[in-house]
N, C-alpha and C positions, 0 to 999 in steps of 0.2 A: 837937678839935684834931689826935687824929691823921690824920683823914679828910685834913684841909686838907695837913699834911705831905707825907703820902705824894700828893695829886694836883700839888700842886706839883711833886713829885719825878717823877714820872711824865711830866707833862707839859714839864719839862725831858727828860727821856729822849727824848720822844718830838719834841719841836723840832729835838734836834740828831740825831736820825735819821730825818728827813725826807728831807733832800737824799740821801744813801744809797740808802734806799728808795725815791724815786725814779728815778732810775737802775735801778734794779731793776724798778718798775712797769712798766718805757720798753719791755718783752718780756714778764712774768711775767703781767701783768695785760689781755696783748691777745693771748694764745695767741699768741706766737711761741714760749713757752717754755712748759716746764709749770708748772702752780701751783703757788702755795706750797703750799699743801695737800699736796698729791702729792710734792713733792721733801721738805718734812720727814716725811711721811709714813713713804717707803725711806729715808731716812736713821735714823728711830726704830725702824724693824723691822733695821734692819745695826745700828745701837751703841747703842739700850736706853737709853741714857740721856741728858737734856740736854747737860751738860757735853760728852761725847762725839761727839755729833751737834753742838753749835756748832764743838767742837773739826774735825770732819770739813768740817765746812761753810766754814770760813774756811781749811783749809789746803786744798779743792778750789780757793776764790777765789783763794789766791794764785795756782795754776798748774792752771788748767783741765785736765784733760786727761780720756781715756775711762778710763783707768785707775783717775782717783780720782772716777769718777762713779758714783753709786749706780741712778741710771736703768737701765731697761731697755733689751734689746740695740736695740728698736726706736727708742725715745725718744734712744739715742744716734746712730742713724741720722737720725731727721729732724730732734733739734735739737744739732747737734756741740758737744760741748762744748768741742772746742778752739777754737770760737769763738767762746766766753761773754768777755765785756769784761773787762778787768783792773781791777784799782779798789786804789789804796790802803789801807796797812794801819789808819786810823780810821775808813776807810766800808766797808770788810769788816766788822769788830768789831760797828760799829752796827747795818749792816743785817740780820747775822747775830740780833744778841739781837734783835731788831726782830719780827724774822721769828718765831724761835722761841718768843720771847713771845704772840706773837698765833696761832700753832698750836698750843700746848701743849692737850694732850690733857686731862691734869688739871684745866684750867680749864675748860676744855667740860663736862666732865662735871661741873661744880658749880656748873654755871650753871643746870642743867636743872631745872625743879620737884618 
């Protein structure tokens, strides 16, 4: 019973943060930008923690810039971040836990045999 709860629950999470993630794929997923991998990556070596790193990551979405970019001096050169799209503050939130959910390190590692 609780299997069934929790994939319902997830798979609602996961419905309304599609279109989000989308948007997101539309660069992240054809090397225009860097990977999710890599942006949560510096993001988890600068603030150590989830909370932290979503919290960094949805107030860079609100206002792009190189100041509140974790990227390299390089990666700020070739993908500007003040050019990264805006998106409203329901498809930041989502895509944000979206993202960080499906990078989380912890869960990699116990996934492994």
């Amino acid at each position: 019973m609780e299997k069934i709860i929790l994939l319902i629950f997830s798979n609602a999470l996961l419905c309304g943060s599609d279109s989000a993630v989308a948007k997101c794929n539309e660069c992240h997923n054809r090397f225009l930008a860097p990977s999710y991998k890599k942006v949560y990556k510096r993001y988890l070596l600068k603030y150590s923690s989830k909370a932290r790193v979503e919290k960094a990551m949805i107030d860079f979405l609100k206002a792009p810039s190189e100041d509140k970019s974790v990227m390299s001096d390089g990666m700020k050169r070739r993908f500007d971040p003040d050019e990264h799209p805006l998106f409203n503050n329901d498809m930041r939130v989502k895509a944000v836990r979206y993202i960080v959910e499906q990078e989380d390190m912890l869960k990699r590692f116990k996934k492994l045999p």
